[in-house]
N, C-alpha and C positions, 0 to 999 in steps of 0.2 A: 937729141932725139928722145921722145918719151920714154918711157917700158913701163911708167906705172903712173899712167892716165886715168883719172877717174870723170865719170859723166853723173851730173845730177840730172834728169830730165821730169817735166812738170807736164800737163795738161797739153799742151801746145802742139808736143810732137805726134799727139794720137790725135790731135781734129784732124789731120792731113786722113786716117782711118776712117773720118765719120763720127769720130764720138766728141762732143761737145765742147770749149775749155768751161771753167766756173766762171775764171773772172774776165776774161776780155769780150769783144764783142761780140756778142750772140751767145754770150755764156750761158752756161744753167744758172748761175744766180741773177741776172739779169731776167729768167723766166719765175723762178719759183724762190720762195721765203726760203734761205739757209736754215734760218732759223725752225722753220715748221718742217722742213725735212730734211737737216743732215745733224740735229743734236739730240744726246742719249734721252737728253731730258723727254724731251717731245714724243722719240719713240716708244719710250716706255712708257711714256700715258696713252698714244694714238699709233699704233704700228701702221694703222691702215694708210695713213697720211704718205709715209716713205712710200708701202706697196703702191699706192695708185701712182706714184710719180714714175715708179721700178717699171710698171707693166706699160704703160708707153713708151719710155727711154729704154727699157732694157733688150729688147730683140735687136737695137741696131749697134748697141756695146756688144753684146756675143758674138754676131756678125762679123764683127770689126777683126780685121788682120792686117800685120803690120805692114808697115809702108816702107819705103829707099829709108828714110831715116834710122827705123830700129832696126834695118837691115846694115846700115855703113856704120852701126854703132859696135851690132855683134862682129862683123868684118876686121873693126879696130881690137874687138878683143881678142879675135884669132890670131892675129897679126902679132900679139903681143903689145900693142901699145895701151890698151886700157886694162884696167885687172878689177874694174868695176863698175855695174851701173848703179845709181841707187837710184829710185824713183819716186815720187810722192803719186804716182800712179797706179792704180788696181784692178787694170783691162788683164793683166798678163801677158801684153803684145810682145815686151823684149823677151820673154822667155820663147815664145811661139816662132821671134825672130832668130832664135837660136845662142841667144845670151847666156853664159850659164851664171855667169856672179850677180844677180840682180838683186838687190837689198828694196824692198819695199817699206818703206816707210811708214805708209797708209794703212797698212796691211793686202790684203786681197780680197777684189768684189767678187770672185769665182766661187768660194763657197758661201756656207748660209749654215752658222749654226743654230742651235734651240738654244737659246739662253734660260730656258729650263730643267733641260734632261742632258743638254751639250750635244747632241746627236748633231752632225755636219751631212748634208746635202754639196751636192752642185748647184751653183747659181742657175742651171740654166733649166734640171728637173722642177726647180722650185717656181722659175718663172713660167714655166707650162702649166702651175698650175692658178697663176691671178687670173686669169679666164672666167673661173670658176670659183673661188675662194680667195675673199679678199678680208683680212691680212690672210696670208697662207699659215698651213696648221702643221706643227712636227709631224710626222708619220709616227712616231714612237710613242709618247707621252699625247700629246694633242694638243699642245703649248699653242699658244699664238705667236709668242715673241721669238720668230724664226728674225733671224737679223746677219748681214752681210757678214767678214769676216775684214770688212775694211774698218777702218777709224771713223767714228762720227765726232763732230763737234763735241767737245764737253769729258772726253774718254781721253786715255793715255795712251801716247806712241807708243808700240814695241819696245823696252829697253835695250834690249839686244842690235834690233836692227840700229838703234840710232847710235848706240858704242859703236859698234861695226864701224856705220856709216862716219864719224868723227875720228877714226883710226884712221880710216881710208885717207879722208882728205889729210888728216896730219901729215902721212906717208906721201902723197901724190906728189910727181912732177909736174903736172897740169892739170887743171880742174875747168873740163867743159863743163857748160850750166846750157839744155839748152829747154825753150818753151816753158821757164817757169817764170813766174810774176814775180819770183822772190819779195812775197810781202806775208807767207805764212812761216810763223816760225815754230821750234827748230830748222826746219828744212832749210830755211834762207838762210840760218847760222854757217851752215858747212863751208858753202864756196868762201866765207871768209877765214873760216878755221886755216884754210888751203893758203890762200893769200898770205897770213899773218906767216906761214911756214915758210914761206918764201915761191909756192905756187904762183906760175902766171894763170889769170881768170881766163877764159873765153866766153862772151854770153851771146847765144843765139837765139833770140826773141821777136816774137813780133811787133811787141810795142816795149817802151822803155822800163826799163825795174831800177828799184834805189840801188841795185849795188851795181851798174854801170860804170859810177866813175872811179870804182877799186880794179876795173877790169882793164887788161892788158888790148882786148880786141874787143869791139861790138860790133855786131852784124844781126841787120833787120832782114829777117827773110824766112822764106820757108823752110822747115827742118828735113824734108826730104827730098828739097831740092839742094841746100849748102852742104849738108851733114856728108853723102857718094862723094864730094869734091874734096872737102877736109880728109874724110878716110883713102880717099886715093893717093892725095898728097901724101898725106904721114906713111901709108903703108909703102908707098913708091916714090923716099924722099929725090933721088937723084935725076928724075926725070924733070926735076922742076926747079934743077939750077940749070 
């Protein structure tokens, strides 16, 4: 029986929420150049480029609250079977879902610092104001280069978060993977770190990812409809011999 489960979760498990995945079908990069709006480079020459994409996409990311999934994921951790999520996610769902170890990878879309003066906003002050002011301006200084608090292309992971997150999987007795492409790396490194320790995989995805055939279990489905079942199971294993 588990006690020290860990869950990587990627894009997948929040479009059930409403918010987008990148790369599967109807993704955001399927809409819009990665290139011209998720790298440092680009934003530091053109911020307005990200905002104009922010002020359409971003009211139904705020919007967004979690689903069965980041719900039977925190469930697993009260339970005691998981002792962590990491996520290459930057909604804050599994926090909101009541997670408390959540290791972000990405960092977080929720704030918005001045890459000027450093002053930090809420995402969601800052989007009231592309209405009216496109790129948006610090309040403090008058910087233009207000910018998420997430990872863009071209910039460095959290060192922290990803040690963290590489201890985790070393330690784990199971490593769910679920709604990620696993083809962006670090992040895709983990679930094998888990493997090589002698972790069984789980991968629950919508469409196939290369690290499928190190995996103990594949299951193509929905994360908030499989994910209540698994946590039922684990939490309440003798019902189900």
């Amino acid at each position: 029986m588990a006690t020290r489960g860990v869950a990587l979760t990627g894009a997948g498990i929040s479009a059930e929420s409403g918010i987008p995945t990148f790369r599967g079908e109807g993704g955001l990069w399927r809409q819009y150049d990665p290139v011209k709006v998720a790298t440092i480079e680009n934003f530091m020459a053109d911020p307005r480029s990200y905002w104009e994409v922010a002020r359409e996409r971003g009211p139904a990311v705020l919007a967004a609250e979690p689903n069965p999934g980041h719900y039977a994921l925190s469930g697993l951790e009260k339970a005691g079977r998981l002792v962590a999520v990491i996520t290459q996610n930057t909604d804050g769902l599994h926090q909101d879902a009541g997670t408390e170890n959540v290791i972000e990878l990405h960092g977080s879309g929720r704030t918005v610092e001045c890459l000027d003066c450093g002053t930090r906003e809420s995402r969601a002050d800052v989007q009231r104001r592309l209405d009216f002011q496109l790129p948006p301006r610090c309040r403090i200084c008058g910087g233009s280069f207000l910018k998420p608090t997430a990872v863009f292309f071209g910039e460095p992971m959290p060192e922290a978060a990803v040690a963290e997150a590489i201890r985790l999987a070393e330690q784990a007795d199971v490593m769910l993977v679920v709604g990620s492409s696993l083809v962006v790396y670090p992040a895709a490194e983990i679930p094998l770190v888990a493997a090589r320790a002698g972790a069984p995989l789980i991968v629950l995805n919508a469409e196939p990812t290369p690290l499928d055939r190190f995996a103990e279990v594949v299951i193509r489905g929905r994360a908030g409809e499989v994910l209540p079942e698994i946590a039922y199971r684990a939490i309440n294993p003798s019902e189900g011999e």
